[in-house]
N, C-alpha and C positions, 0 to 999 in steps of 0.2 A: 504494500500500500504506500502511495506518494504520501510526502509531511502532510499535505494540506489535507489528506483521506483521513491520517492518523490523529490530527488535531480533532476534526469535526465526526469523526464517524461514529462515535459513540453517542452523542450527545446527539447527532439524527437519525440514528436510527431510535433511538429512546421517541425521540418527538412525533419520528415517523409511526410508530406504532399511534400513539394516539390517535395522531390525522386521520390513517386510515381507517381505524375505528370507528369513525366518526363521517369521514365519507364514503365508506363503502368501495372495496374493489373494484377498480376499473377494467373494462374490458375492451381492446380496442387494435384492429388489423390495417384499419386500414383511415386517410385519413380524413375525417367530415371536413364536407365543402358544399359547395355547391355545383354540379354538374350541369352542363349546356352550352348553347353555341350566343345566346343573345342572356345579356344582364341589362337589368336598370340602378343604378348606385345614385345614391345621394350622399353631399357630404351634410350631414349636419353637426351640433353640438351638446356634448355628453358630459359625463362625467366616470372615470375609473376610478377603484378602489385597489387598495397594497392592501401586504402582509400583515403591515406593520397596526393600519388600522383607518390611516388616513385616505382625503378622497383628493382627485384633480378633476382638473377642468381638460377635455379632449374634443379634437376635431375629429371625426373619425365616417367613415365610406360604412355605409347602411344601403339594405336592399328594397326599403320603400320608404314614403313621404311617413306612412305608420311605424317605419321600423324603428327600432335604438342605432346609433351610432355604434359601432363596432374597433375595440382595440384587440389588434390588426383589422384592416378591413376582413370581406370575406376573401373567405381562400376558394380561387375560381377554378374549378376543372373543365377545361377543354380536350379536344383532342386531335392529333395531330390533321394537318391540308384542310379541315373542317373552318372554315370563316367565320370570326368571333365579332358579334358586333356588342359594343358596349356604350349605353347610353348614360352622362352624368349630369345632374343637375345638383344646383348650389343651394341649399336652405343655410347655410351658416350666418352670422348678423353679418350687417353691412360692412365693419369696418373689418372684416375678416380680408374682403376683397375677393378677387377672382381666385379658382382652383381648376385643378386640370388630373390629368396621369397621365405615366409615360411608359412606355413597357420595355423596358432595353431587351435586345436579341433582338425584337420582332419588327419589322414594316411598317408603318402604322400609317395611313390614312385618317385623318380628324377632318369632321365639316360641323357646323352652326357655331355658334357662338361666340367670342371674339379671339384676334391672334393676340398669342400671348409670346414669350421671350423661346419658349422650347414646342407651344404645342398651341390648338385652340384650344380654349379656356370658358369657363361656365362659369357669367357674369355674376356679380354681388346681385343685381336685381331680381335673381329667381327667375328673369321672366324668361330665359332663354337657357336651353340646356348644349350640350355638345356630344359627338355622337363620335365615336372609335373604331374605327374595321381594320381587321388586319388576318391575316389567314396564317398560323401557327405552322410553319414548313420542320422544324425541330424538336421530337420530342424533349423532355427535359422537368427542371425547377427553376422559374423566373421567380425576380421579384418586382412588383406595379408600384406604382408610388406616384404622388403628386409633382409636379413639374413645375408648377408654381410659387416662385420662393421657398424654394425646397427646404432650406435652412431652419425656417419657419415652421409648415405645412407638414413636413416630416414629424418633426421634432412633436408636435403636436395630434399625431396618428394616423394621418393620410398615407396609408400604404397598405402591403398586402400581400398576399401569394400568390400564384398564377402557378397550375402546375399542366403541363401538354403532356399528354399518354398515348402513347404509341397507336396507329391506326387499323395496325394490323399484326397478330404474332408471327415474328424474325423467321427468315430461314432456319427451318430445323427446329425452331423451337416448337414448343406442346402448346397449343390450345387452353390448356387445360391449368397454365398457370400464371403468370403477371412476370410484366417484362416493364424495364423502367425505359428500356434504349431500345432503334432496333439492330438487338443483338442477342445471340440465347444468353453470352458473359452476363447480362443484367437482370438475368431471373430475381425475385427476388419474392417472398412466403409476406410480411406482413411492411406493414410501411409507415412511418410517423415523421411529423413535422418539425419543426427545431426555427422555428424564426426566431431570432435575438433582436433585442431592442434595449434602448436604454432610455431613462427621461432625467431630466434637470426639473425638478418642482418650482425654482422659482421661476421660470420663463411660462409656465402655464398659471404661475399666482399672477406674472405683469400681465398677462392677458385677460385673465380673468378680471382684472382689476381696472384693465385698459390705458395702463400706461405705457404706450408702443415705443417710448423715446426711452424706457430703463432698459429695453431689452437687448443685449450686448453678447453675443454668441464666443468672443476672447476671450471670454470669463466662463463659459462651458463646463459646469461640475455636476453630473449626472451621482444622483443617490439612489434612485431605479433601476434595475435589472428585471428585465421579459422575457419569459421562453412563452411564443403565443399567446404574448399579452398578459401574461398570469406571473406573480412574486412565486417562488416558493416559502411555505408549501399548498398555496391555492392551485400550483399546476398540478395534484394530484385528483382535484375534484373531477364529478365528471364534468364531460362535455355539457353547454347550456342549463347549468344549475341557476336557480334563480336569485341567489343572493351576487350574483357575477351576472345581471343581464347586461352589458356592453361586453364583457372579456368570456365570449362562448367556447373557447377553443381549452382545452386540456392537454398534457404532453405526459401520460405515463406510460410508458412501451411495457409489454410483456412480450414472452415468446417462449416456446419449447425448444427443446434442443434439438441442434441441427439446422433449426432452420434459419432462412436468411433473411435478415432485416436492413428495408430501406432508410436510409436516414434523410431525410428533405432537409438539407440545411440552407438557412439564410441569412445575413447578416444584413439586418435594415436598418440599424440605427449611425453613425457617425466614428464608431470606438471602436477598438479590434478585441474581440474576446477569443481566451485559448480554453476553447472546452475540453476538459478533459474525461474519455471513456473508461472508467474500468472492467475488469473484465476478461478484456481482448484487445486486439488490434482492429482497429476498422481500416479498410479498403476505398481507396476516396477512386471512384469510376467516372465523373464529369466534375468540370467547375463550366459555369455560367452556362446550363445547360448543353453544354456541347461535350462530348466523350474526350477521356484520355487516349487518343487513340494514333496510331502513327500512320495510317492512312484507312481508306477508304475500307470497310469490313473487316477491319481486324479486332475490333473488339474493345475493349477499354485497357490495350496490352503496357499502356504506359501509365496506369495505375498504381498509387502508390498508397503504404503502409502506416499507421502512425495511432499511437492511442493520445493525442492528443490533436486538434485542430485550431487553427485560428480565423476567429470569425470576420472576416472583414468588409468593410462597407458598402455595404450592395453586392456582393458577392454573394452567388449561390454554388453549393458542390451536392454533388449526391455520393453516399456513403453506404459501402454494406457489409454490415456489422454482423457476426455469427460468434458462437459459444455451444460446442460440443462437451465439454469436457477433460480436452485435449491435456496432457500436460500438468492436470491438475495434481497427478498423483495416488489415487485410490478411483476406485470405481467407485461414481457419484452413486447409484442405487442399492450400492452394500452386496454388491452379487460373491455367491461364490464360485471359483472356477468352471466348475462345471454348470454352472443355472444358463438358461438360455437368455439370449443379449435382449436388452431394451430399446425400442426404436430408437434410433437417433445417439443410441451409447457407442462414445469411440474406443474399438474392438482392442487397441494395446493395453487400455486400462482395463479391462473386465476381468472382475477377482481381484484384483490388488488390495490388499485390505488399507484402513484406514491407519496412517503413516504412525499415530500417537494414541496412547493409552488415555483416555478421555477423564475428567478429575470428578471424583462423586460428586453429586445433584447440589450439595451445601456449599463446593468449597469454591464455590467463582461466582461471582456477578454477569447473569447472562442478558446479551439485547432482548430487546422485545421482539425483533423476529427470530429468533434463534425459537425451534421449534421441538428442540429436545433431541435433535438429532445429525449428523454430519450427514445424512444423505437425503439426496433429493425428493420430495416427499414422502420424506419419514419422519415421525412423529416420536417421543419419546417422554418420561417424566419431568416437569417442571417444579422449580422452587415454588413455596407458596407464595403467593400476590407477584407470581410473575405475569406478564401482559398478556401471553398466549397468543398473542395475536397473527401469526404466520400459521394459517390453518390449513394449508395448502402444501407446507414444506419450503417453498420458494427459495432461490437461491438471489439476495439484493445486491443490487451492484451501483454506488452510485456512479451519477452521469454532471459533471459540475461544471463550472468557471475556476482556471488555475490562478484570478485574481481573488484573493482574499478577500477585498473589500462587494466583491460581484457578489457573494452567499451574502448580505444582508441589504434592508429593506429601508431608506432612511439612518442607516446606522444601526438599525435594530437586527439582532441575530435572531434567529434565521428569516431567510429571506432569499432573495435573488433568483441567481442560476441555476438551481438542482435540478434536478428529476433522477430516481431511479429505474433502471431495466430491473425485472423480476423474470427470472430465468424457471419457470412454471413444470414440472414434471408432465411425460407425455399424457398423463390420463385426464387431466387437471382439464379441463375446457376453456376455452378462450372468447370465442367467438360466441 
């Protein structure tokens, strides 16, 4: 375990029991959006809420005149050569000004509303909207964002994810299962989001407040940290819980072994975050939707290694993350030599007994996921008033920010960049 694992891991996993206690395991393969070729977005104005307890003021992309303002916008699913038309219209107050988006990678065609410095732009008066087509030639993960005073308009939640999916499965690949590229290299079992974001609260107090002449971007001191919009540990909630109506989006990955997981990464905010994976090594197969690849059908062959990432400013990469067991040193199931293998168990370790003599039930201080047992869904005797809470077995791994100050909320521990993978024994159900 890294220092920064070693400092905090006790103390979240202790917290993390609670949380999930309280909101109930999430279940989740793949990642919610909204699917289609035509959107209508609005920007209006909201409010989000932190870890910590406090609320801000947000400008944020909503999908009707009824809807909430949304921290991230919505995350849009298109799909590859299929023509996206995207309609925006301005409800924010006047002195907001004009807003727009911009969709880097893609073509984009804009008509109504007025020219603005990068794009046509959706006037302050509401009376006039602007209209987006562009036909998605690459599959991939982009990221949208506002185009207007970006500095500004970002900072303030006009942004978003845009993800293109292949139009058809790859030569050679199966039907039968999800491909991120087309290429069969990009198969990949379940798939989750990772958009980073960061905020500076006073710049949303001078706006709030409406003093346009305080607000001075040289002086940039972000005390927020977003994984899809959520502090930890609100990114363990589910999806569209109702005490988070502007921040719908969740970021808790599970998966069974073996199988392989997407990681949608993005970096929308201004700051460079180095997340770091425990675990495993993740496999980074495109940045800015386009493949590691050395020419045409080869594959993602210049892909590279790294349990740690850095997230940087608009930059998108896709990531595929897997955890067999490999390595680990004993067989995760407790098999003995001779027992027949477990789906998904890597065959060098089957049988290997578990490396140490385990300390009776009194004489150590156990997490609250610790389940009574060294092996993957196995359950054993617990101290009294322990939390019991890992009823499933699960193996946690957290998923974090290598900046210290990125796990809190305002200055308040915990908070920020976490999320854990929960590595789920095969029987366990997911979906």
């Amino acid at each position: 375990m890294d220092r920064i694992g070693k400092q905090i891991h006790i103390r979240v996993v202790v917290l993390l029991g609670v949380v999930l206690l309280f909101f109930g395991t999430v279940s989740q393969g793949a990642i919610v959006g909204k699917s289609g070729s035509t959107f209508n977005l609005v920007a209006k104005q909201d409010v989000i809420v932190t870890s910590d307890g406090d609320s801000t003021l947000l400008w944020g992309y909503a999908f009707t005149d009824g809807g909430r303002a949304q921290y991230p916008g919505p995350t849009l699913i298109v799909t590859e050569d299929v023509p996206v038309t995207i309609t925006l219209r301005n409800m924010l107050p006047a002195e907001a000004g004009n807003v727009s988006i911009v969709f880097p990678g893609h073509h984009v065609t804009a008509s109504g509303g007025v020219q603005g410095l990068m794009t046509r732009e959706a006037p302050a008066t509401r009376r006039e909207g602007v209209t987006y087509t562009f036909t998605p030639t690459e599959p991939g993960t982009y990221l949208y964002r506002s185009g207007t005073r970006a500095d500004l308009q970002v900072e303030m939640g006009l942004f978003g994810a845009l993800i293109v999916r292949p139009a058809a499965t790859p030569s050679g690949g199966n039907p039968a299962k999800t491909y991120a590229y087309n290429h069969v290299d990009t198969q990949y079992d379940r798939e989750f989001l990772y958009l980073i974001s960061e905020m500076d609260p006073r710049i949303h107090r001078q706006v709030e407040q409406k003093r346009w002449g305080s607000i001075d971007f040289t002086t940039y001191f972000p005390t927020n940290w977003f994984i899809n919009g959520r502090n930890f540990p609100d990114i363990l909630a589910d999806n569209n819980v109702p005490w988070l109506p502007t921040q719908p989006y969740n970021c808790q990955p599970r998966m069974h072994p073996g199988e392989k997981v997407l990681i949608r990464f993005i970096g929308a905010g201004r700051d460079i975050h180095p997340m770091h994976f425990h675990g495993n090594d993740f496999e980074t197969i495109a940045v800015d939707g386009r493949l590691l690849a050395s020419g045409p059908g080869t594959g993602p062959d210049l892909a590279w290694k790294a349990t740690t990432i850095k997230s940087l400013p608009g930059q998108t990469a896709d990531l595929i993350w897997t955890w067999t067991g490999e390595e680990l040193g004993w067989d995760i199931y407790g098999h003995s030599p001779d027992d027949p293998l477990e789906p998904g168990e890597y065959a060098p370790n089957h049988g290997k007994p578990f490396p140490v003599v385990l300390p009776q039930r009194d004489s150590v201080t156990y997490g609250a996921y610790y389940s009574g047992s060294p092996f993957l869904g196995g359950e054993g005797e617990l101290p009294p008033g322990h939390g019991g809470l890992n009823v499933s077995g699960g193996y946690f791994y957290m998923w974090h920010s290598h900046t210290e100050k990125e796990l809190t909320s305002n200055d308040i521990w915990p908070g920020g960049l976490v999320s854990f993978m929960i590595v789920e024994h095969p029987e366990v159900p997911i979906d």
